[in-house]
C-alpha positions in Angstrom: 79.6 115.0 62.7 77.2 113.4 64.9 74.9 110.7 63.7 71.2 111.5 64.0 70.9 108.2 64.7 72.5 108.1 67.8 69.7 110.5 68.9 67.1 108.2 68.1 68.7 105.3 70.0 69.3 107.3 73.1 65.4 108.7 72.8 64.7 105.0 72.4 66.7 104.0 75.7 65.9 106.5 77.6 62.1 105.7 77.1 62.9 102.4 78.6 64.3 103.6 81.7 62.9 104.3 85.1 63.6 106.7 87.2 64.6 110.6 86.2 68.4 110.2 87.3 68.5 107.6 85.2 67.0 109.3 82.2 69.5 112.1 83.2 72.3 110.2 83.1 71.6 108.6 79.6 70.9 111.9 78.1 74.4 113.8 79.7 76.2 110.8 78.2 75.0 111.6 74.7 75.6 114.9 75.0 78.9 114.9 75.7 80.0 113.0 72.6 78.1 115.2 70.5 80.1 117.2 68.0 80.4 121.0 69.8 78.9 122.5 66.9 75.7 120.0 66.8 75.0 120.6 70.5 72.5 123.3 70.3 70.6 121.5 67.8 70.8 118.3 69.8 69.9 119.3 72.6 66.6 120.9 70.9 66.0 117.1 68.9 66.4 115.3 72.0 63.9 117.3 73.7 61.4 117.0 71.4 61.8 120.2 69.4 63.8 120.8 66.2 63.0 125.1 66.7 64.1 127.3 69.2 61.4 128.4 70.9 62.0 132.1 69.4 61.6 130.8 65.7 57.8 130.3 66.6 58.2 127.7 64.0 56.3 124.1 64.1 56.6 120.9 61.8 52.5 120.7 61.3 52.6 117.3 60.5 49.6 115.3 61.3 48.8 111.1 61.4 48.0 110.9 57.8 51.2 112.5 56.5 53.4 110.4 58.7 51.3 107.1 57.7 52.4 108.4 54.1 55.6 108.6 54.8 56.1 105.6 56.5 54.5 103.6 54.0 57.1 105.1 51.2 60.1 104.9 53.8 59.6 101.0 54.9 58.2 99.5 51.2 54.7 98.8 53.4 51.1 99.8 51.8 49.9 102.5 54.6 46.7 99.7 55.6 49.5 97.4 56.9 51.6 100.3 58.7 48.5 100.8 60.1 47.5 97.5 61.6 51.3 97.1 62.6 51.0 100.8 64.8 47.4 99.1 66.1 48.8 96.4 67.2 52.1 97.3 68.6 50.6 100.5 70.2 53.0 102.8 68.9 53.2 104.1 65.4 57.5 105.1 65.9 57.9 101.2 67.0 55.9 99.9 63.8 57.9 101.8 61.5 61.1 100.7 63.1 60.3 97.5 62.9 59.0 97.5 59.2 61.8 100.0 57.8 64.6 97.7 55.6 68.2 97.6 57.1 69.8 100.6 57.1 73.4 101.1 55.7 76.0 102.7 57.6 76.2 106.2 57.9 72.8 107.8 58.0 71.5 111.6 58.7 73.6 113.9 60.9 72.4 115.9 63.6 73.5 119.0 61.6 71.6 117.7 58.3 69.0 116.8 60.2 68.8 120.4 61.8 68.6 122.1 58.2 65.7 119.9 56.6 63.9 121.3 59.4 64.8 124.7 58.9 64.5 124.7 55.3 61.1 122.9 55.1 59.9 125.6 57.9 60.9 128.4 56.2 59.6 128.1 53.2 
């Protein structure tokens, strides 16, 4: 299985890089040490969708239920998650830099790929 997280570092790097055969290059090399049955769904996370474009299906998530969320995730009242996302720019940077250490493991692609589905279809 292929760790979710490695995803989210190579979003993270790729972000950071200049040029679009550099961005290319970054995103090939995760790809091809992702688990052959994760691919499809990795390939969908890493470019910025978790539905096929067929299953007409969206996460409606807006600001104030991702503040929530971050507030519960990284121990933070949602005022201070706030300020932090003001003042770094970036609401993704404040929450990874309030969240608590993570232990080892994590979320897999494939897990990741059913919350999705199951909190879409329901």
């Amino acid at each position: 299985m292929t760790a979710y997280r490695e995803l989210a570092e190579t979003l993270d790097s790729v972000a950071a890089l200049r040029g679009r055969l550099a961005k290319v290059a970054r995103l090939a090399e995760t790809l091809a040490h992702v688990d052959p049955e994760e691919l499809t769904a990795a390939a969908r996370l890493l470019s910025g969708s978790p539905f096929a474009e067929h299953e007409e299906a969206v996460t409606s998530v807006g600001y104030a239920t991702i503040l929530r969320a971050a507030a519960t995730v990284t121990g933070w009242d949602e005022e201070t998650v706030r300020a932090c996302a003001a003042a770094i720019g970036d609401l993704g940077e404040a929450i990874g830099l309030l969240r608590p250490s993570e232990t080892p493991g994590g979320m897999t692609v494939a897990q990741s790929e059913q919350m999705f589905k199951d909190k879409a279809f329901q």
